[in-house]
N, C-alpha and C positions, 0 to 999 in steps of 0.2 A: 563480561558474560557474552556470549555466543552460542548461548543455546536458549530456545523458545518451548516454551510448555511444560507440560508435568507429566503424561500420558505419552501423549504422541508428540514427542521430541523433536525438533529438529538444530543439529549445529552445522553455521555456515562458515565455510575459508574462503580466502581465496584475497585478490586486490585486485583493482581497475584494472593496471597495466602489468599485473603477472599472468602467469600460465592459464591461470584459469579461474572461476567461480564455480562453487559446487556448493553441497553439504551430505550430510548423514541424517538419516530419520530412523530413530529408534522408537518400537512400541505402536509400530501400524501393525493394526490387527492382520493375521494370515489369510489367504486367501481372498483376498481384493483384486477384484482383476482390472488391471493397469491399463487402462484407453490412453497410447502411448500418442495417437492422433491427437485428442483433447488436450494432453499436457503441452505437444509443440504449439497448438492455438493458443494456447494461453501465456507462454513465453513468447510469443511472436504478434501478441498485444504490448507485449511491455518493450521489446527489442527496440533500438535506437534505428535511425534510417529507415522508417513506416511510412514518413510524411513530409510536405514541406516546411509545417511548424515543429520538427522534431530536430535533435543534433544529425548530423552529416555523416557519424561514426556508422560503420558498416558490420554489422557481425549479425551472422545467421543463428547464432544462439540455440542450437542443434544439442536437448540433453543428451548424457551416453550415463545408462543403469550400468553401474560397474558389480552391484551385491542385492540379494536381498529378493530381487526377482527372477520366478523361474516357468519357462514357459505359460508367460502373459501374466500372471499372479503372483501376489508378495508372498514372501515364506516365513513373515513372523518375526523374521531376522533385520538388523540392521541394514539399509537400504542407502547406498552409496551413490552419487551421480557427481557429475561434473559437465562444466559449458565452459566450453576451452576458447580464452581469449584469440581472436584473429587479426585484428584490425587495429593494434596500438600505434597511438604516434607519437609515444616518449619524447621525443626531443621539443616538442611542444611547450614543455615543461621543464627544460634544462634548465632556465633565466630565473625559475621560482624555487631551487632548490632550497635558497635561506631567506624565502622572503615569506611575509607571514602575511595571505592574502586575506583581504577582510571580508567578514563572515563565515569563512572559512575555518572548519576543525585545526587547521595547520597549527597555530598556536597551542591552542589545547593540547591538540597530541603531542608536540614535541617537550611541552610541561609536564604531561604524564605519562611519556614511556622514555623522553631521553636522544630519542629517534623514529623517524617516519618516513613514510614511503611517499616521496611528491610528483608520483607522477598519476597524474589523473586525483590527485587524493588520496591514493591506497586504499585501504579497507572502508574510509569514511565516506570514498565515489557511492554513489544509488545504483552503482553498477552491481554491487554485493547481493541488490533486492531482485536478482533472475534464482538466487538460492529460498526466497522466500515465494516465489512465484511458482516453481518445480513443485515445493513442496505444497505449497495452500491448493495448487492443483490436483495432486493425490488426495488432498483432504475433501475437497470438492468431490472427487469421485466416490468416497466412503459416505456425505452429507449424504447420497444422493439416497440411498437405504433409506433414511427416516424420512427423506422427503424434501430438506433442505435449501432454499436456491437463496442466490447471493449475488446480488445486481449491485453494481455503482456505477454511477456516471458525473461527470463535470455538471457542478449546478450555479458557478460564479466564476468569471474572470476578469481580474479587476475589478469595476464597478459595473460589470455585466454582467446580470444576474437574474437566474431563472427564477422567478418568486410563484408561479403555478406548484403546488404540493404534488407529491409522488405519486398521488393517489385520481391525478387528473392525466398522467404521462402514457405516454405507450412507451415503459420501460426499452421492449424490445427492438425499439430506433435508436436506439443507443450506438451503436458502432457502426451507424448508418451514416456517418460525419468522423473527418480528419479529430475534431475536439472533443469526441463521444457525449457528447448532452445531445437528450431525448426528443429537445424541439428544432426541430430545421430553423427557424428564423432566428433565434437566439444564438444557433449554434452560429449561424454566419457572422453576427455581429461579435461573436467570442475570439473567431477566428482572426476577424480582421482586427482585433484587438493584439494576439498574440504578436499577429503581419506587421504592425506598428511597432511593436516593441524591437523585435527584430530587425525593423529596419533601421531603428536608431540604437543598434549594437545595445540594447537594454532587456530585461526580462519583467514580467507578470506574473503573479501569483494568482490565489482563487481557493475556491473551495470543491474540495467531492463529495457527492452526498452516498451515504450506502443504504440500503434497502433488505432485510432480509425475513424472506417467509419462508413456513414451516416447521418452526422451529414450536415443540410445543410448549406447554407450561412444568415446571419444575424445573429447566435444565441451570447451574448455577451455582453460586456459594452465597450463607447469609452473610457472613462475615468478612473475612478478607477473602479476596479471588470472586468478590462479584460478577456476574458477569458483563455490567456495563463496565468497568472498573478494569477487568482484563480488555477486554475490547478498549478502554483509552490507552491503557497500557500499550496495546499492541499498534496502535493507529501512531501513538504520539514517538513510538522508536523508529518509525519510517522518515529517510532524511527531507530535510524542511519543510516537515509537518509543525505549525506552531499551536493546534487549539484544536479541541477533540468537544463535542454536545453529542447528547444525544437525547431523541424524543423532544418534549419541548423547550430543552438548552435554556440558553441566558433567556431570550424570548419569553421564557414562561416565567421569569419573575415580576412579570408585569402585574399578572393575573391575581385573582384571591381565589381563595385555596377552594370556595362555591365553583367556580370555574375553572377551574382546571381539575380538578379530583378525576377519575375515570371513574362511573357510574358501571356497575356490573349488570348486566341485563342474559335474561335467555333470552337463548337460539336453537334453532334446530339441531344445530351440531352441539350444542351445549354450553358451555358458560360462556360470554364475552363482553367485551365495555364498548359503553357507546363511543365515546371519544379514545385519543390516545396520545394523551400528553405524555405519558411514562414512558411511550417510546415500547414497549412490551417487555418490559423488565420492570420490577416492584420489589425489595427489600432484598434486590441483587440477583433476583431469581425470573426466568423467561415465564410471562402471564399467560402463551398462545398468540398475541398479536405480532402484529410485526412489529419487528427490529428495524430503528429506522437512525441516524446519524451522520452528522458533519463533521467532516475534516479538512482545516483551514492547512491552505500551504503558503507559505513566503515564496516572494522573488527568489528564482535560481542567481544563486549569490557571486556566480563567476560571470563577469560581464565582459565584451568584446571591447573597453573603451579602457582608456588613460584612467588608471586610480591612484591614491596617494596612502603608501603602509609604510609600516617598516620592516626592519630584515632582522636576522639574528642578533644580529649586532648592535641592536636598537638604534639604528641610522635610518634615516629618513629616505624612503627610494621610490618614483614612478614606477606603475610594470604597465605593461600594455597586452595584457593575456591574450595568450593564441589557443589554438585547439576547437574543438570540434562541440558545441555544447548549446542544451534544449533552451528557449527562450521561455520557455512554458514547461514545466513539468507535469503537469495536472494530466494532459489526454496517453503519456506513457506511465502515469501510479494511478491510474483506474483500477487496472488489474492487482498492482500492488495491496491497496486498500480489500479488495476482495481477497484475495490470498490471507492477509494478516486476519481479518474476520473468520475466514474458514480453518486456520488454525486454533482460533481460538476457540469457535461452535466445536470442529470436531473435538478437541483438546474435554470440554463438558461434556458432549455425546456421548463419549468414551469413560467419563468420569460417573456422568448417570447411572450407565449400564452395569457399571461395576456396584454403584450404591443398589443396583434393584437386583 
């Protein structure tokens, strides 16, 4: 499967080290006018070579609209782009062609297609997610109509962990740091976390937290296609993502159901709950609170040191991996995380609209 949604469509192509990364978005409403400015900053959050705890890989990641857009506006029509690879260093990867790196899809895929692309990973590189970043960017732009906004940022690295709630942050300090989390002190101790890893040819994992207001009550499904439900769905297909919560997660099985329930109270603006353990979804359906969720990621699984695998041959072999590659994945799938959210909000927006 390589297509995302029901509504607003999108299928991604493309591999690490081939020509290019793009997709197709079928079923964006006409007449969107396209902030072609907005969609490079938001690919150029995710781009490789931003930072010094980032890979070394070089590429300007520069969309080109091939359909679908005509003087600044969508036309209703399928919507074509591609981000033309520059910067491959294939030969990085010659030594790995039959060997089956650990953690690594390489197995998997060679079990289920017979043959695979080893350089960079092929299709299974995070290189694939500039094709979900182009588009959760147009969808962002469509959010913005109802009202929409869609923050995440690094809330854990390693065992470095912001434990202040979202609702105490100045969200908008978020990309005000190489690790994007909200508090300058945290953020440095995250950093030098990352800096350690990389110094010992090793990687860090962590958590990102997403945040989303505006969204009102009713958008959703009772049954299959929840909305918390698509929302794991779409967090947990981004690569080495391992564990998707949302609202009060594992955390709230602590509780008795006295405490934690979300009590309904008026307001001025009209119905809302005093707490929000549900996270702002209730029987799969958006209450008007915010949307609030974690997503855990593993160590980036290609390490700069001596490992022990084996090859096709099921022979025992050393590799000593070369190439170019994040110690940290967490401060370039910020944007990721917000993309896959805003596919899915709009993906319901769109399904609302049609039910009203």
């Amino acid at each position: 499967m390589n297509t995302f949604g029901r509504i607003f469509r999108l299928t991604s192509f493309g591999e690490s080290h081939g020509a290019g990364i793009g997709g197709i978005i079928d079923g964006c409403p006409a007449g969107v006018e396209v902030d072609m400015n907005f969609i490079a900053s938001e690919l150029e959050r995710r781009k490789p070579g931003q930072s010094k705890i980032t890979t070394g890989r070089v590429e300007p990641d520069r969309v080109e609209f091939l359909s679908g857009v005509f003087e600044g506006k969508t036309l209703g029509t399928p919507i074509a782009f591609i981000v033309w690879n520059k910067d491959q260093q294939s030969q990085d990867y010659d030594e790995l062609k039959n060997v089956f790196r650990p953690s690594h899809a390489d197995y998997t895929w060679q079990q289920k297609y017979g043959i695979r692309d080893h350089r960079g990973g092929g299709r299974s590189s995070a290189r694939e997610t500039i094709a979900r970043v182009a588009a959760g960017a147009l969808a962002k732009i469509i959010l913005r109509k109802p009202g929409v906004h869609i923050q995440a940022f690094v809330s854990q690295v390693g065992d470095v962990c912001l434990e202040k709630p979202y609702g105490e942050l100045d969200l908008s300090c978020t990309e005000n740091n190489i690790i994007r989390c909200p508090d300058p002190a945290i953020a440095s101790r995250m950093i030098e976390k990352v800096e350690e890893a990389a110094r010992n040819h090793d990687t860090v994992g962590g958590v990102i937290t997403g945040v989303v207001t505006g969204v009102p009550a009713g958008w959703g499904e009772p049954v299959f296609n929840k909305l918390h439900a698509d929302l794991g769905f779409a967090m947990l297909g981004i690569n080495a993502v391992k564990g998707f919560e949302y609202g009060s997660g594992f955390a709230g099985t602590r509780l008795y159901g006295s405490e934690h329930n979300d009590v309904f109270i008026k307001t001025k603006t009209g119905i809302h709950t005093r707490t929000n353990h549900s996270g702002g979804i209730q029987g799969g359906i958006s209450n008007g609170e915010d949307i609030y969720f974690r997503v855990a990621f593993k160590p980036v699984a290609t390490l700069l040191k001596q490992q022990e695998t084996v090859n096709s041959e099921i022979q025992p072999v050393t590799i000593h991996p070369k190439g170019r590659h994040d110690p940290c994945v967490l401060p370039r799938a910020v944007p990721i995380v917000e993309a896959m959210a805003a596919l899915v909000l709009v993906d319901h927006y769109l399904l609302q609209k049609l039910n009203n």
